[in-house]
C-alpha positions as CSV (number, residue, x, y, z in Angstrom):
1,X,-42.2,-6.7,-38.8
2,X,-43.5,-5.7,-35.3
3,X,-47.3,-4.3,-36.6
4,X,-49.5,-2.7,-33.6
5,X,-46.2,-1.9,-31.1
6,X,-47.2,1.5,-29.1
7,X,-44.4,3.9,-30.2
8,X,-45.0,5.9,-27.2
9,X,-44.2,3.3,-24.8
10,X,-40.4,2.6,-26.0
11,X,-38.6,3.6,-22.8
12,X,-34.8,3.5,-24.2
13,X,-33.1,0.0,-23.1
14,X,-36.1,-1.2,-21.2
15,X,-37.5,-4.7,-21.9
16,X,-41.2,-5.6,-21.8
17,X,-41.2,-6.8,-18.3
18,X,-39.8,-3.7,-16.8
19,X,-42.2,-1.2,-18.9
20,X,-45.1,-2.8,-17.7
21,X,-44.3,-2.7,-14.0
22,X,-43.1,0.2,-14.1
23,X,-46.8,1.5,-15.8
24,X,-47.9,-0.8,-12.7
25,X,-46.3,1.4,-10.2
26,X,-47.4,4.5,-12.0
27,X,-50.7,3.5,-11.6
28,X,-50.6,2.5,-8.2
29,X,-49.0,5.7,-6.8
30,X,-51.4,7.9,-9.1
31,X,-54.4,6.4,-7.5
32,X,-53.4,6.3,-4.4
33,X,-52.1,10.1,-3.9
34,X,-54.2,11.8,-6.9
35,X,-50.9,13.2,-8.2
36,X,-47.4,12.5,-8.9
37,X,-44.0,13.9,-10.4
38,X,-42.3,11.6,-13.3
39,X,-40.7,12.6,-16.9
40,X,-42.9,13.9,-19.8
41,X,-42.3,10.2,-21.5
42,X,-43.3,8.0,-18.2
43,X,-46.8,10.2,-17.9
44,X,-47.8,10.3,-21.6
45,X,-47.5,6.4,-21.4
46,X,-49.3,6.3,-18.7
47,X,-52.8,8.4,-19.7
48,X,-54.1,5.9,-22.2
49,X,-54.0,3.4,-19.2
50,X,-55.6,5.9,-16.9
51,X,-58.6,6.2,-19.4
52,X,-59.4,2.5,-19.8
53,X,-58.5,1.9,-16.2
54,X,-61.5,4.6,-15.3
55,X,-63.4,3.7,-18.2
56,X,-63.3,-0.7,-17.4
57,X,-64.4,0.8,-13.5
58,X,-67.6,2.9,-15.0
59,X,-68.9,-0.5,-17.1
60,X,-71.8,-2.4,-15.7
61,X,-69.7,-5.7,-15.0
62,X,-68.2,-4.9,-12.0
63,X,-66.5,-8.8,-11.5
64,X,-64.5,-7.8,-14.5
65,X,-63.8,-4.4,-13.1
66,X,-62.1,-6.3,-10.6
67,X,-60.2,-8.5,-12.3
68,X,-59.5,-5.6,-15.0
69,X,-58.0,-3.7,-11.7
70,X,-55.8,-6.5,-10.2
71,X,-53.8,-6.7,-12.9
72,X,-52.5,-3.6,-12.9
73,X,-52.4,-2.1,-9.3
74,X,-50.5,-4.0,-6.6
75,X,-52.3,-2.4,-3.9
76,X,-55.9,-2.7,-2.4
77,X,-55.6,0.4,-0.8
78,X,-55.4,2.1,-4.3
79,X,-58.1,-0.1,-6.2
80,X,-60.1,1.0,-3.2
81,X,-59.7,4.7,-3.9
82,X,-60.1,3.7,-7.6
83,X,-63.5,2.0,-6.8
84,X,-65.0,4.1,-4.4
85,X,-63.8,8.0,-4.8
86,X,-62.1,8.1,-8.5
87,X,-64.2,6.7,-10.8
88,X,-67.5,8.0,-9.7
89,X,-66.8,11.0,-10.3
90,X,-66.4,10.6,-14.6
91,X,-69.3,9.0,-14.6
92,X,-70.4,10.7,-18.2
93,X,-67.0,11.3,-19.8
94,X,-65.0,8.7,-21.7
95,X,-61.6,10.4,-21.9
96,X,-59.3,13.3,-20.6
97,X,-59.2,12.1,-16.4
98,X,-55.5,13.4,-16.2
99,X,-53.6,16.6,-16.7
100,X,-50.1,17.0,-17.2
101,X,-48.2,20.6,-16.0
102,X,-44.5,20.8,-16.6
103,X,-42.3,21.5,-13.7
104,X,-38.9,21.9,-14.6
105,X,-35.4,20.0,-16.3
106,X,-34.1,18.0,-13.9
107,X,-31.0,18.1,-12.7
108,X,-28.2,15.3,-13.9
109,X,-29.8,14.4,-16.8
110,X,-31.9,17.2,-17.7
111,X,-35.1,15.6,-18.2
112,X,-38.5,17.3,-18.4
113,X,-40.2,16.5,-15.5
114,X,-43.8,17.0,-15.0
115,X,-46.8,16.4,-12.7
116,X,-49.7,14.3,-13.6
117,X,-53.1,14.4,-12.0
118,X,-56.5,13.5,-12.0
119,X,-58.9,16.5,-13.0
């Protein structure tokens, strides 16, 4: 039995490795520009790493913050951003750092594609 598997992170035909950098370069690109358009599945996976991301940033150790942070974003540039501009700012709150708008189907496939940013 697979107990304690996150249902809402089963991309269809994906293995492990690929899910988690492709979270990785969700994270990255959100950080970096604020906002960004992906499918409705790709950005509801990616809140709950948002929240802890900002959350781990806020705590009073900041040498874990850092280690917390290089795990998951490939760039300094957007660990930067995340350090100095982002996570200041939700100083008080614990949850809800990102909204997500629907856009439109996209063509091809027709997946709902919607934006995600940071409130």
């Amino acid at each position: 039995m697979r107990h304690r598997v996150r249902k809402n992170l089963h991309f269809k035909k994906k293995d492990v490795d690929h899910r988690n950098a492709m979270i990785r370069n969700l994270l990255t690109s959100l950080f970096t520009h604020k906002s960004l358009m992906t499918t409705e599945k790709r950005a509801r996976a990616l809140s709950p790493f948002v929240d802890k991301m900002i959350n781990v940033v806020n705590s009073k150790d900041l040498m874990n913050a850092i280690r917390y942070t290089g795990e998951y974003l490939f760039t300094k540039e957007s660990s930067l951003e995340l350090f100095k501009n982002v996570a200041p700012k939700y100083t008080g709150k614990t949850s809800g750092f990102t909204r997500i708008t629907a856009i439109k189907y996209r063509d091809g496939d027709n997946a709902k594609l919607v934006k995600i940013e940071l409130i």
